[in-house]
C-alpha positions as a printed Julia matrix, in Angstrom:
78×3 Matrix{Float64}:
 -52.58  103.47  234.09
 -49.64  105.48  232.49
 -47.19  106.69  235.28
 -44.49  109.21  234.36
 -40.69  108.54  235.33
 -37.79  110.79  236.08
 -34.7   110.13  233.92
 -31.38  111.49  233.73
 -30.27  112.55  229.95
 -26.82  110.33  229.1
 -26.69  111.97  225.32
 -28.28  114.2   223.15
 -28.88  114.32  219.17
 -31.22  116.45  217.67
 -34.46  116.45  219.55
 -33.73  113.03  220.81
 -32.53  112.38  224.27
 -30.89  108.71  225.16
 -31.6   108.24  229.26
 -30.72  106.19  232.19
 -33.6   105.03  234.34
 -32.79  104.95  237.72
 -29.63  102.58  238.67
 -31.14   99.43  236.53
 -29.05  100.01  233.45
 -32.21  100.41  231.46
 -32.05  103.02  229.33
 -34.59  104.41  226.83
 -35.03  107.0   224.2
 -36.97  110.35  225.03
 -38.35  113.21  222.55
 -36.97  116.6   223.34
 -39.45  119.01  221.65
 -41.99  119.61  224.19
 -39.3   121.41  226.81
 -39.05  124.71  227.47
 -35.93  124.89  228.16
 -32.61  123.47  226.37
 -31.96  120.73  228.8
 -27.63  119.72  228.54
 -26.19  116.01  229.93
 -27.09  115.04  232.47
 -30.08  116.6   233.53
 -33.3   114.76  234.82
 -36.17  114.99  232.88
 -39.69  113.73  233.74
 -41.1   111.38  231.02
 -44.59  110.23  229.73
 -45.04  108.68  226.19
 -41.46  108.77  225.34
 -41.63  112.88  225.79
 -39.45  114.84  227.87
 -42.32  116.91  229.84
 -39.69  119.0   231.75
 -36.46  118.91  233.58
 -36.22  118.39  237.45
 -34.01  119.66  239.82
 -32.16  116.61  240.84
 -33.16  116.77  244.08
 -36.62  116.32  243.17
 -35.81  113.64  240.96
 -33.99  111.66  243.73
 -36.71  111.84  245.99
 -39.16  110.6   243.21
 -37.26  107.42  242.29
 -36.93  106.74  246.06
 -40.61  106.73  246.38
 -40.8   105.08  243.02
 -38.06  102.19  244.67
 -40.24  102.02  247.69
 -43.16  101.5   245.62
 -41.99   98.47  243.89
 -40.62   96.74  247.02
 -44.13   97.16  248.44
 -45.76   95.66  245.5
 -43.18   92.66  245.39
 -44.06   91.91  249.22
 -48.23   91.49  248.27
């Protein structure tokens, strides 16, 4: 099962994105090229296969790394 992840965009080169996952410290590179739109700093993006798929209102993104956080701390209980 592949799950995609939102991410917030810490730097930009090229088509290449370097970003933050959640408040872990991880961080991982993303491709830029399938977006429609020219994302900037510090926008979230949702990512599958190390592509950017598109960018979230962070809002949305929030509420999907809560239920992502919830998720795990279920999982770690079982």
């Amino acid at each position: 099962m592949c799950l995609a992840v939102p991410v917030r965009i810490e730097s930009i080169e090229n088509e290449m994105a370097v970003c933050s996952v959640g408040e872990s410290g991880t961080t991982l590179k993303a491709s830029l090229m399938l977006l429609e739109e020219e994302p900037q700093i510090g926008d979230y993006v949702i990512v599958h296969a190390g592509f950017a798929l598109r960018i979230l209102d962070p809002q949305e993104a929030q509420e999907s790394l809560q239920i992502l956080r919830e998720m795990a701390q279920v999982g770690q209980v079982v």
